[in-house]
C-alpha positions as CSV (number, residue, x, y, z in Angstrom):
1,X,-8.8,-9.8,6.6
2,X,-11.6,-9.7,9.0
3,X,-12.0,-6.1,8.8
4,X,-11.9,-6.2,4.9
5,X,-15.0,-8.6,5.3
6,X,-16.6,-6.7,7.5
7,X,-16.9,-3.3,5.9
8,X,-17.8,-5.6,2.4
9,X,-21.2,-6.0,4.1
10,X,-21.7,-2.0,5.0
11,X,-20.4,-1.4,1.0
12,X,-22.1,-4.3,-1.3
13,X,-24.6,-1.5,-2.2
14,X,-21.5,-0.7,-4.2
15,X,-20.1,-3.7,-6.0
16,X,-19.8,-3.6,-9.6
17,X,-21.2,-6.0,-12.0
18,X,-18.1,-7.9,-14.5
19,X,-20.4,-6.2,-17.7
20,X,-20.3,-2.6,-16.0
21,X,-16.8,-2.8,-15.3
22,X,-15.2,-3.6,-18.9
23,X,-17.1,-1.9,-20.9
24,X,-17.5,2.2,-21.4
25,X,-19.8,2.3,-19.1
26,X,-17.2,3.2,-16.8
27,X,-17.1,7.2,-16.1
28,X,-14.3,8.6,-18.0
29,X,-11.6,9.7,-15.4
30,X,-11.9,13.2,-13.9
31,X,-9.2,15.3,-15.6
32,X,-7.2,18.4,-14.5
33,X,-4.4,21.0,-16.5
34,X,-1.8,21.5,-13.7
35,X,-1.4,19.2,-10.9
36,X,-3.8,15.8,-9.8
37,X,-3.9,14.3,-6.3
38,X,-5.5,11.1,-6.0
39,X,-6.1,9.7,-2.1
40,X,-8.2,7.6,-0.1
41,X,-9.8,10.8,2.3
42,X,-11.7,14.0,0.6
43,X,-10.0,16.3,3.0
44,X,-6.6,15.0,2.3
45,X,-6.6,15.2,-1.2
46,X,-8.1,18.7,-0.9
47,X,-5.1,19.4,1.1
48,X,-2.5,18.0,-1.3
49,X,-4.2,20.2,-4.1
50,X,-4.2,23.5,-2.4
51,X,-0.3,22.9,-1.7
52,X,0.2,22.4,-5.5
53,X,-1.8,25.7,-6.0
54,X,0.3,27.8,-3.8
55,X,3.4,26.6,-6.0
56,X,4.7,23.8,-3.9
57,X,5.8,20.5,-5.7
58,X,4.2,17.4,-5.7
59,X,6.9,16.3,-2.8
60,X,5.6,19.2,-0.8
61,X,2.1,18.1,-1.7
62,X,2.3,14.3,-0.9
63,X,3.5,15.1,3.2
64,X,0.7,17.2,3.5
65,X,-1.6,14.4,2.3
66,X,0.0,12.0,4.5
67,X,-0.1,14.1,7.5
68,X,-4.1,14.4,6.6
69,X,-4.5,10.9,6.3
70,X,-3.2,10.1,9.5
71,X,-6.0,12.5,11.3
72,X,-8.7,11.8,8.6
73,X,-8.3,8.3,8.1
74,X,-6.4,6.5,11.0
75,X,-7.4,2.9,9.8
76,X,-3.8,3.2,7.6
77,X,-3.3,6.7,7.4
78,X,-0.6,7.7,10.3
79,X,2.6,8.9,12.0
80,X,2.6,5.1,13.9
81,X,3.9,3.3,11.5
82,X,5.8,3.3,8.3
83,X,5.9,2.7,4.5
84,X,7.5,3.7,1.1
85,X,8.0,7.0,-1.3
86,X,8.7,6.4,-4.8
87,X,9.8,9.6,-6.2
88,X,9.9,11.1,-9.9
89,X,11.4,14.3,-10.5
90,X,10.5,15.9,-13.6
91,X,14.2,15.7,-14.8
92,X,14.1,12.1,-15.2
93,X,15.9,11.3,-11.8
94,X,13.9,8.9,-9.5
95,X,14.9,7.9,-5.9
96,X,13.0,5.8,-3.4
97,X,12.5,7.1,0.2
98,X,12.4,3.8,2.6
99,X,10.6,4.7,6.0
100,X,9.6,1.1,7.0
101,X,9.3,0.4,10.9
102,X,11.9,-1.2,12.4
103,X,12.8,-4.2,15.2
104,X,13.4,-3.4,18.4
105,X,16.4,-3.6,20.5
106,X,14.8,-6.4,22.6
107,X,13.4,-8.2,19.6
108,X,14.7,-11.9,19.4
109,X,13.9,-13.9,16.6
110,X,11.2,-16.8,18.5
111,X,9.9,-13.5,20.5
112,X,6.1,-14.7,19.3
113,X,6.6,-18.4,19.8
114,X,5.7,-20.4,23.0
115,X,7.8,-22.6,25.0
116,X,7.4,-25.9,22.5
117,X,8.0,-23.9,19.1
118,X,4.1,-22.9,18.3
119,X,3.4,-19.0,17.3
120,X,1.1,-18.1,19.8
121,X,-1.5,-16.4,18.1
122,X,-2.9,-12.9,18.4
123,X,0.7,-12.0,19.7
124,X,2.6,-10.7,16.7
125,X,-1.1,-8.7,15.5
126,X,-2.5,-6.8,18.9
127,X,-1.3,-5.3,21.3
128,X,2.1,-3.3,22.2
129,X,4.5,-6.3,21.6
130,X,3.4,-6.2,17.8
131,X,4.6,-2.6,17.5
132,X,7.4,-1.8,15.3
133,X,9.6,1.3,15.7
134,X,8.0,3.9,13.8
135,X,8.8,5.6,10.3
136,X,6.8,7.9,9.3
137,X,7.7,11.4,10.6
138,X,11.0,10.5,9.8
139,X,10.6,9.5,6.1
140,X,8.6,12.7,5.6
141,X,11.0,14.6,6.8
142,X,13.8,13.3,4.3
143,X,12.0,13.8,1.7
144,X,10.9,17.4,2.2
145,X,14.0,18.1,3.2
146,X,16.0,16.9,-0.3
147,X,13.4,16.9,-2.3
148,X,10.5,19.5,-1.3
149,X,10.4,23.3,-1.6
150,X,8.3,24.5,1.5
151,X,8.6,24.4,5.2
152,X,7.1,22.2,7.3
153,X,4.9,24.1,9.4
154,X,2.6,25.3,6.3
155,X,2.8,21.6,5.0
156,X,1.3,20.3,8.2
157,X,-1.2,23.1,8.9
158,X,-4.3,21.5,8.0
159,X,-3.4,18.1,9.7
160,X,-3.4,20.2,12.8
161,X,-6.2,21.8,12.3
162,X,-8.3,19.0,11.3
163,X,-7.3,17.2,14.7
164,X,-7.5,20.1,17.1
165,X,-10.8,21.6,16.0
166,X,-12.1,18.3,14.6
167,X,-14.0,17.4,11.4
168,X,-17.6,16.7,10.9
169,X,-17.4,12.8,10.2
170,X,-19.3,11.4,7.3
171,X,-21.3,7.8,6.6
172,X,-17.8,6.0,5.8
173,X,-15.5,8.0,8.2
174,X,-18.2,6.5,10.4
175,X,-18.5,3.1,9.5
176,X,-14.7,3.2,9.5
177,X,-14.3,3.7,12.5
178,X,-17.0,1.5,13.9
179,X,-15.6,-1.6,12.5
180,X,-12.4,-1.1,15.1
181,X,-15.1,-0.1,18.3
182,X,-14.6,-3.8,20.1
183,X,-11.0,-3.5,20.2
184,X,-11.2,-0.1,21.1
185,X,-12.6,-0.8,23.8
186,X,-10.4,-3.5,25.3
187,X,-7.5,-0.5,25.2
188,X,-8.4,3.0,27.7
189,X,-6.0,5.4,25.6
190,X,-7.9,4.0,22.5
191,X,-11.6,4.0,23.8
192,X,-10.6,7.7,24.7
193,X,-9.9,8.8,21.1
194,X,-12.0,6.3,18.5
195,X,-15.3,6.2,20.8
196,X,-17.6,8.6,21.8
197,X,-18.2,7.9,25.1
198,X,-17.8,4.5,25.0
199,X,-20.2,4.2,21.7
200,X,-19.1,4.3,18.6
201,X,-19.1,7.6,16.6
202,X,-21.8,8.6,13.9
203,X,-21.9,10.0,10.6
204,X,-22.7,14.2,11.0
205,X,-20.0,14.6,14.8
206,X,-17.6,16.8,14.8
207,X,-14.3,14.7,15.9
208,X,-11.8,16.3,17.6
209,X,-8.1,14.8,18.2
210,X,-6.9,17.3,20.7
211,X,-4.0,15.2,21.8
212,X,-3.0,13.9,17.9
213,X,-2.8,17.8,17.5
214,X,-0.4,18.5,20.1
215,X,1.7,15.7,18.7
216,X,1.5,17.5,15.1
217,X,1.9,20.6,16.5
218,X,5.5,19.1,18.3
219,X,6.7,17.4,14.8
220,X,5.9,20.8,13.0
221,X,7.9,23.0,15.0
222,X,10.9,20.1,16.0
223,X,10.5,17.6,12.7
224,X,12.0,14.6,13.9
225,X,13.1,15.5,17.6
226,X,9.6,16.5,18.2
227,X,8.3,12.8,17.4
228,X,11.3,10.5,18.1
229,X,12.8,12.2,21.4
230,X,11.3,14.3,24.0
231,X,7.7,14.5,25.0
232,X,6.0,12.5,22.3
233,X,9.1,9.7,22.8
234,X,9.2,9.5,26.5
235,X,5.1,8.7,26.2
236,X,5.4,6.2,23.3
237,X,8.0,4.3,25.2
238,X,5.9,4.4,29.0
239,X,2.8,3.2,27.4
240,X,5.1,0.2,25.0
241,X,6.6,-0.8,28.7
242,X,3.3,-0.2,30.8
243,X,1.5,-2.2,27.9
244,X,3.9,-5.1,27.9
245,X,5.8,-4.1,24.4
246,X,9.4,-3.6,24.1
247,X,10.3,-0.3,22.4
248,X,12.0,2.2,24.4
249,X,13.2,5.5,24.2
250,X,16.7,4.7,22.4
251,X,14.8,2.9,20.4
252,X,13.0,5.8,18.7
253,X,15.8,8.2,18.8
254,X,17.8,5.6,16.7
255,X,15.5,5.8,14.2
256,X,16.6,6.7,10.5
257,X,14.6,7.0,7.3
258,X,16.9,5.9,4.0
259,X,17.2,6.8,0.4
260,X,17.2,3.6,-2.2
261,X,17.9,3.2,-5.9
262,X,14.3,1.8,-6.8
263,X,13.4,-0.9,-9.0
264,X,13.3,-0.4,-12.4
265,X,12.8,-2.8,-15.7
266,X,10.4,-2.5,-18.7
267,X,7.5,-4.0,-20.4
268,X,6.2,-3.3,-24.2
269,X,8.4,0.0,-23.7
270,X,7.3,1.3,-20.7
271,X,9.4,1.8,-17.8
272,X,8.6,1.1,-14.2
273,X,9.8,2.3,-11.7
274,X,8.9,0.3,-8.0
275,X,10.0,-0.2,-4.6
276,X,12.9,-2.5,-3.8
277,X,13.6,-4.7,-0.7
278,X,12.6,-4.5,2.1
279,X,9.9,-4.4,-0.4
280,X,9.0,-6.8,-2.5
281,X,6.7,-4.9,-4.3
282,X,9.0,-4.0,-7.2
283,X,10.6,-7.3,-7.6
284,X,7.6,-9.2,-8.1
285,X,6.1,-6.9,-10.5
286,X,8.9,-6.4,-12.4
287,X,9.7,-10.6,-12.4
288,X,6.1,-11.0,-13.5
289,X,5.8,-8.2,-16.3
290,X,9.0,-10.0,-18.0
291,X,7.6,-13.4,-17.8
292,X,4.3,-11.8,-19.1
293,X,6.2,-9.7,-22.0
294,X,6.5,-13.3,-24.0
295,X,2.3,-13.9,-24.2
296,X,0.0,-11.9,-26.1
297,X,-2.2,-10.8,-23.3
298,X,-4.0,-8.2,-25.3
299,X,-4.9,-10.5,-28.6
300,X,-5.6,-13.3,-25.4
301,X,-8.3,-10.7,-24.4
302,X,-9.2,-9.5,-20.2
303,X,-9.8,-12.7,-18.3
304,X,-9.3,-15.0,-20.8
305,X,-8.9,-18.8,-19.7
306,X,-5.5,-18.5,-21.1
307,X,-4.7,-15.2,-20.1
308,X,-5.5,-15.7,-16.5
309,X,-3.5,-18.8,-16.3
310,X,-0.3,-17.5,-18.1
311,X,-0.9,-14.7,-14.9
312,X,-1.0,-17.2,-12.5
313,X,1.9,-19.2,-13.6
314,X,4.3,-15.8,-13.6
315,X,3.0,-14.8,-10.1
316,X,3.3,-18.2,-8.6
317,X,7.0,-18.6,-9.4
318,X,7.5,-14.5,-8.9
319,X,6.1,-14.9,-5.3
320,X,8.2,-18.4,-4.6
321,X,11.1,-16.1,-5.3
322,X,10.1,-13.6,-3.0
323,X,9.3,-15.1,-0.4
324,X,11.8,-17.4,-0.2
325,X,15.1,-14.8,-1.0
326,X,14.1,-11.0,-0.3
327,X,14.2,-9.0,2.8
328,X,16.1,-6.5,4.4
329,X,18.9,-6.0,2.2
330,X,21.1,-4.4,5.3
331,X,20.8,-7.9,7.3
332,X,20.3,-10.3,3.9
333,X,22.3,-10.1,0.8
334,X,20.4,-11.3,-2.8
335,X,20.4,-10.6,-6.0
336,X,17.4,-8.4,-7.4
337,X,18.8,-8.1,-10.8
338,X,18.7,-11.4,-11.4
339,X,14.7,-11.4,-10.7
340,X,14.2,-8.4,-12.7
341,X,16.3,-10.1,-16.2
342,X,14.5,-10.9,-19.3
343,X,17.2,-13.9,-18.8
344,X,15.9,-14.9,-15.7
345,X,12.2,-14.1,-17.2
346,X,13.1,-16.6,-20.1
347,X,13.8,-19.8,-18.0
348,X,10.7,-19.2,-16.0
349,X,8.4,-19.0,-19.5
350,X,10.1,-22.1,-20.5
351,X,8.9,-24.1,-17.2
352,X,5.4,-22.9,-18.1
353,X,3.2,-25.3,-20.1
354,X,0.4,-23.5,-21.4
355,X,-2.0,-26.2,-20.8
356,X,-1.7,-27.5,-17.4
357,X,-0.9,-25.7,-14.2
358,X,2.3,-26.3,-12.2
359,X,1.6,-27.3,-8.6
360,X,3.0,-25.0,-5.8
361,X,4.0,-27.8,-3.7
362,X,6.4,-28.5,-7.0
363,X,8.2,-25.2,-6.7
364,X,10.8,-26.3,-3.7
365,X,10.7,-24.3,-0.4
366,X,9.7,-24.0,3.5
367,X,6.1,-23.6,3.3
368,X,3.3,-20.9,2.8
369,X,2.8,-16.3,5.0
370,X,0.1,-13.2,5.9
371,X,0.9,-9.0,5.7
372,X,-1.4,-6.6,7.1
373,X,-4.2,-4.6,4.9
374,X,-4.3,-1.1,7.2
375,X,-3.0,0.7,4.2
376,X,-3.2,3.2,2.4
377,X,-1.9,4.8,-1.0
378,X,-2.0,8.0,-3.0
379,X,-0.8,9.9,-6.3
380,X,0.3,13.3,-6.6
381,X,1.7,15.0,-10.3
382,X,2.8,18.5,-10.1
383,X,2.5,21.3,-12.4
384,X,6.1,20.9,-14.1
385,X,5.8,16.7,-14.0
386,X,6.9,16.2,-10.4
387,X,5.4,12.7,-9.5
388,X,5.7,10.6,-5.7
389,X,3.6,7.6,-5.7
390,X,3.6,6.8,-1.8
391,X,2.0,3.8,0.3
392,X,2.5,3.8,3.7
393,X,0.3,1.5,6.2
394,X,0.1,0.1,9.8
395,X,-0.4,-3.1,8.7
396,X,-3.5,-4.8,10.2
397,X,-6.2,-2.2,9.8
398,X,-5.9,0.1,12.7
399,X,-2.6,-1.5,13.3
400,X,-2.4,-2.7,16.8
401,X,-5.6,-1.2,18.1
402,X,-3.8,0.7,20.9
403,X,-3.1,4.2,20.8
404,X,0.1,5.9,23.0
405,X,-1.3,7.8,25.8
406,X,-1.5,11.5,25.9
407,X,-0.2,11.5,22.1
408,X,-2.8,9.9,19.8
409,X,-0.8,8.4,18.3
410,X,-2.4,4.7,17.2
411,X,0.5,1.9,16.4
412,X,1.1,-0.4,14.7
413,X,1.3,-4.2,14.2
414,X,4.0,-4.3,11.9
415,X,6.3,-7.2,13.7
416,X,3.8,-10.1,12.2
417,X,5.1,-8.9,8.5
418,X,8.5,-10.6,9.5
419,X,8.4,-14.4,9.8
420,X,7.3,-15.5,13.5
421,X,8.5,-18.8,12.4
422,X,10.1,-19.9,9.0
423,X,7.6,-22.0,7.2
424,X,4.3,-20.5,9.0
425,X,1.9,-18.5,7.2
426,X,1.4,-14.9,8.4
427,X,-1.8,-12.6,8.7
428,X,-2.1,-12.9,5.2
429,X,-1.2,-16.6,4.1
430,X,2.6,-16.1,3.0
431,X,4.8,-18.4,3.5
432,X,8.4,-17.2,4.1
433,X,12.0,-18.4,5.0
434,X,14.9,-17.3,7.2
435,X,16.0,-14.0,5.2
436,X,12.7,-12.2,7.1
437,X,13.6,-13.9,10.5
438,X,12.8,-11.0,13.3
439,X,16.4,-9.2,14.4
440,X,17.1,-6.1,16.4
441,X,16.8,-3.1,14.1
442,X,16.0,-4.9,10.8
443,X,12.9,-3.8,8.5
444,X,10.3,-7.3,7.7
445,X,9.5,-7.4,4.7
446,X,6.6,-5.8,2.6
447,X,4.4,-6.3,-0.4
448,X,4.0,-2.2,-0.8
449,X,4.7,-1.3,-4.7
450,X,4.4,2.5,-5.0
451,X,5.0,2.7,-9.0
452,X,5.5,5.3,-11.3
453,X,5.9,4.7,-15.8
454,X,7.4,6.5,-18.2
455,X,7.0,6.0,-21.7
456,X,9.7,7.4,-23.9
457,X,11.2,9.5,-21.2
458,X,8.1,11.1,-20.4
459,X,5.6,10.7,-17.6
460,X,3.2,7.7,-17.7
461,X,1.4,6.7,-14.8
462,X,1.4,6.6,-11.3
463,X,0.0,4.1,-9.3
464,X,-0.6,2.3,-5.8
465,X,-2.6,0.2,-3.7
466,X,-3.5,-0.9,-0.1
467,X,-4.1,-4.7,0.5
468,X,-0.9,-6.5,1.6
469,X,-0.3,-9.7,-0.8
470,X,-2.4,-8.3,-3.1
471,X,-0.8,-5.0,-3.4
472,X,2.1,-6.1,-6.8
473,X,-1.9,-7.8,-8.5
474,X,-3.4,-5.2,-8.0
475,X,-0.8,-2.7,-9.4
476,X,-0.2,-5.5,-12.1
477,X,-3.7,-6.3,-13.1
478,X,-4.5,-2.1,-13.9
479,X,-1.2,-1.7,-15.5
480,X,-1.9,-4.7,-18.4
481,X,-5.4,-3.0,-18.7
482,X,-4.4,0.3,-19.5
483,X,-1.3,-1.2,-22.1
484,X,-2.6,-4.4,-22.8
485,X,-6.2,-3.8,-23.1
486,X,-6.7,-0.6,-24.1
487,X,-9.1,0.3,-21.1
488,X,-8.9,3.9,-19.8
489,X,-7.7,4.3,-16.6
490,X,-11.5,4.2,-14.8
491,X,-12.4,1.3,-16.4
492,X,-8.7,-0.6,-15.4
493,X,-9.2,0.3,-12.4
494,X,-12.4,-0.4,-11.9
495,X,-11.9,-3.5,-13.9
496,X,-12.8,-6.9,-11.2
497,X,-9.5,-8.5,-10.4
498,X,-7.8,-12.2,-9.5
499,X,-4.9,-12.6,-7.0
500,X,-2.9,-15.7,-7.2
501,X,0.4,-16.1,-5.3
502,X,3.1,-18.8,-4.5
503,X,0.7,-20.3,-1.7
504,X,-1.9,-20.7,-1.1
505,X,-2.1,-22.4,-4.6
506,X,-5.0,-20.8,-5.3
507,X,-6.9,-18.5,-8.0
508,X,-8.7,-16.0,-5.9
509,X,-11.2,-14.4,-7.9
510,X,-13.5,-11.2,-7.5
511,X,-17.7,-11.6,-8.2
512,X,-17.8,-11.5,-12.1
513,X,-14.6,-11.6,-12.7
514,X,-14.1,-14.9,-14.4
515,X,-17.1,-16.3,-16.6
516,X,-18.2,-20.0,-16.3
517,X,-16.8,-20.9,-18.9
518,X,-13.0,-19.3,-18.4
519,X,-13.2,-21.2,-14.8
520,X,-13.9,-24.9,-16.5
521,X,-11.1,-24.2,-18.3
522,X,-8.8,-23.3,-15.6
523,X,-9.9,-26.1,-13.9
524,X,-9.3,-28.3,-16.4
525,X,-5.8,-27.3,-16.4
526,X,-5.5,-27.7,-12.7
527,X,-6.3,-24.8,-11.4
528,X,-8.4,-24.3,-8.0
529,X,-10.4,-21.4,-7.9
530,X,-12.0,-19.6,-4.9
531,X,-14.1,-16.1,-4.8
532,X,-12.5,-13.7,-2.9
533,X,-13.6,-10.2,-1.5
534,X,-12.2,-6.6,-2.2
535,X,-8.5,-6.4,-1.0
536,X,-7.2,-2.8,-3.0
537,X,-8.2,0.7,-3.4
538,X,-5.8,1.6,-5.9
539,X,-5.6,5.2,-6.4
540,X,-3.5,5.9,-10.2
541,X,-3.3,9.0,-12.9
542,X,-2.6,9.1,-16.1
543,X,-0.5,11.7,-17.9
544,X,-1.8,12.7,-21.6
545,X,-5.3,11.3,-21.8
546,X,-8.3,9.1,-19.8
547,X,-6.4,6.0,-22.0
548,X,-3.6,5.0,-23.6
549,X,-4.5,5.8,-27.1
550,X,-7.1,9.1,-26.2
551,X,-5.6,11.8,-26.1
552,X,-7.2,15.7,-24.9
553,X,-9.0,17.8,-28.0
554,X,-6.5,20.9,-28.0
555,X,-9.1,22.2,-31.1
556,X,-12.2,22.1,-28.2
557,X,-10.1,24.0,-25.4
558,X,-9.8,20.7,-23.3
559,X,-5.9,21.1,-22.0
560,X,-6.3,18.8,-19.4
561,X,-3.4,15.8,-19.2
562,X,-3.9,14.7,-15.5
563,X,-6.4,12.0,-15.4
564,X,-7.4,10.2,-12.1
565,X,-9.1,7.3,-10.2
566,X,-9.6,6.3,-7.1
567,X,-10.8,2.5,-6.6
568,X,-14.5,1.8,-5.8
569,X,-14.4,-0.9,-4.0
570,X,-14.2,1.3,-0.7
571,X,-16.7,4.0,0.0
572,X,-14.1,6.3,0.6
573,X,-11.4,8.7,-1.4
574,X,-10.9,11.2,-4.0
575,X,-9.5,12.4,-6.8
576,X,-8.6,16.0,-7.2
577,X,-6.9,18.8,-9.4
578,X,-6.4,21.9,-10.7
């Protein structure tokens, strides 16, 4: 969070009024014939497109963005961590690819707590001992190997490339990276790679990752023994034990990506497909989207008093339910389908009085918890309808701030997304129970919701974000502006946003979006209200037209039926196609 607020004072130049953002105002999406990568770096997107026009599929095209990201835009982007695939093939199967970091070995359950019980803090967010087991090579690799059509070395030329001769970095690479320098230069392997000679890099240097490359270069001719044994291992491990962490070399070669049956439900006749547990991504926006199914949202109108508080209402009780019963389903056993019914939906509506709030406190459980914002999330649609929708993230931007000697590789922080201590609020204020206790080899729990909708069997949309708790809002929030609003998909996503979760029992809101009078009423009913700053960069497409109800003008020649957009709120990413 206190990077988020940081970079908000090198971007307000950019923020949005409430007026410019609802209304046509907003630049119609950019629109392509054949294929559409949407990502949060110029250079990777570029990358993903140039894979779809040499005939690979949007599975080939996504690993090539990913590997991108992790040289262009190491403040989420990156092979030292982990995240989530959700996968669309244009024959109506959908899979999810699950490459979340892991536990430790070592890891004990009160591993970040001190001698009387208190989570120490800093602990579980810098440093080696944060580091989870990575899963990103390894997830990659699944996926091109069942579901992509090229080989790896072509797929990961340009990552290589761009590290080993370097890029020429502009404004926001710079200011990027800047925002990390401090840190950086508490850690010698980091200071080496992020600064320039102890000072922070500037916009118009050519950066060069010369030892990232060699890492690359060992992944693209081994795939995952190049990463998670020999070389690259042995030097993870020596600088986790020489930094005081705890993974070892076993640790890494144990590591195993996994294929899931995603989350799926419907809303107004579209079909979503999201990440299950260890995500909680789909759950929650699948639990909310049911409760919200009974109100009229659209004849409510955006941001209406009673719009915004039938929203809050299904989030607060979707995200009481997450964090008190999901985790990892291979340590924890639960129920999803009983979130995702319309049964289930119906007994929450009916405990929702549409004049007064409902007090968190009054929803039973252990408390209020935090996860990390160093994420990142991008769209790709192939020619034939070939869709992934992939987030993947080191948690804490720039994860843990230190980088493995000798492979530039920076790590993660992903051990504070389990629960240090049932009960205690995380990074990002959520407050879990046991299920997400820390154990050897188990995945903590996530808020990632890489989405894709289909409408009548046939593509819809595909959608992500970055921003931890906020990640299922800000999925939720575009998806009810494109079908309950009518917006096309710029102004959705561009559209100012709210985030409410179980606790704090709070509305967060964004400048301008709530009016004066839509907060006296909220109030009235009980709601507290607090302004918030920019938490997502969601980066969506839509298939058939820049809205819902537009559709291209065959008669003027316009074929196009990939439209993109690529959030804002951050002075950085892309949308390209072909």
């Amino acid at each position: 969070m206190r990077a988020i607020k940081a970079l908000i004072g090198l971007v307000s130049s950019l923020a949005l009024t409430g007026a410019q953002i609802v209304t046509a105002a907003a630049p119609p999406p950019p629109g392509a014939e054949n294929g559409m990568v949407v990502s949060a770096h110029r250079l990777a997107t570029d990358a993903g497109v140039a894979v779809l026009k040499q005939g690979g599929n949007a599975v080939d095209a996504a690993i090539a963005v990913a590997y991108v990201l992790a040289v262009t835009f190491p403040e989420a982007g990156n092979i030292g961590g982990g995240g989530f695939m959700t996968i669309r093939l244009a024959n109506g199967r959908s899979t999810f690819i699950d490459f979340r970091e892991t536990a430790p070995a070592a890891a004990t359950a009160m591993m970040y707590q001190d001698k009387a019980g208190n989570v120490v803090p800093l602990l579980s967010t810098r440093g080696h001992l944060s580091v989870g087991v990575p899963g990103t090579v390894a997830g990659l690799e699944l996926a091109r190997t069942k579901y992509g059509t090229r080989p790896r070395a072509p797929l990961m030329a340009t990552a290589i490339a761009l590290a080993s001769k370097g890029f020429v970095l502009d404004q926001g690479d710079a200011d990027f990276l800047a925002e990390g320098a401090t840190d950086f230069a508490q850690d010698p392997a980091s200071a080496a790679v992020f600064l320039n000679r102890g000072k922070p890099w500037r916009a118009g240097q050519r950066w060069v990752q010369a030892d990232l490359g060699r890492t690359l270069q060992a992944v693209s001719a081994r795939g995952n023994d190049g990463f998670y044994k020999g070389p690259v291992a042995a030097s993870l491990a020596a600088a986790s034990q020489a930094g005081g962490g705890i993974i070892t070399a076993a640790d890494l070669a144990g590591y195993k990506a996994v294929e899931r049956k995603p989350i799926e439900c419907d809303y107004r006749g579209f079909h979503i497909i999201s990440a299950p547990p260890p995500s909680s991504g789909g759950v929650v926006l699948c639990e909310t989207l049911n409760v919200l199914e009974g109100y009229p949202l659209g004849a409510l109108g955006f941001h209406s008093a009673q719009g915004v508080h039938f929203t809050t209402e299904a989030l607060r009780r979707s995200y009481r339910d997450r964090n008190l019963n999901l985790g990892d389903p291979d340590f924890v056993k639960f129920d999803t389908s009983r979130f995702t019914s319309k049964a289930y939906a119906a007994e929450l509506r009916a405990g929702i009085s549409a004049d007064k709030a409902t007090p968190s406190a009054s929803l039973t459980g252990p408390g209020a918890a935090h996860e990390g914002k160093s994420t990142t999330h991008f769209s790709v649609v192939d020619k034939a309808g070939n869709a992934v929708s992939l987030t993947y993230t080191l948690n804490d931007w720039f994860g843990a701030r230190v980088t493995a000697g000798g492979t530039g590789v920076l790590l993660n922080d992903e051990m504070d997304d389990f629960s240090a201590k049932p009960g205690f609020p995380n990074m990002y204020g959520l407050v879990e129970g046991t299920n997400n206790a820390i154990a050897p080899g188990k995945r903590p729990l996530s808020s990632m919701a890489p989405t894709i909708v289909t409408h009548d069997g046939a593509l819809s949309m595909v959608i992500g974000t970055p921003g931890g708790s906020h990640i299922p809002t800000g999925v939720l929030q575009v998806m009810l502006n494109v079908i309950d609003h009518g917006m096309t998909l710029t102004e959705a996503v561009n559209a100012p946003r709210i985030h409410a979760q179980w606790l704090p029992d709070v509305i967060y809101y964004e400048k301008d979006a709530l009016s004066a009078d839509t907060m006296a009423v909220l109030m009235a009913k009980g709601h507290r209200l607090e302004q918030m700053d920019y938490w997502n960069q969601v980066a969506a497409i839509l298939v058939g037209g820049p809205s819902l109800a537009m559709k291209p003008n065959a008669a003027t020649g316009n074929r196009w039926r990939y439209f993109g957009a690529i959030d804002p709120r951050l002075p950085v990413g892309s949308v390209g196609g072909y």
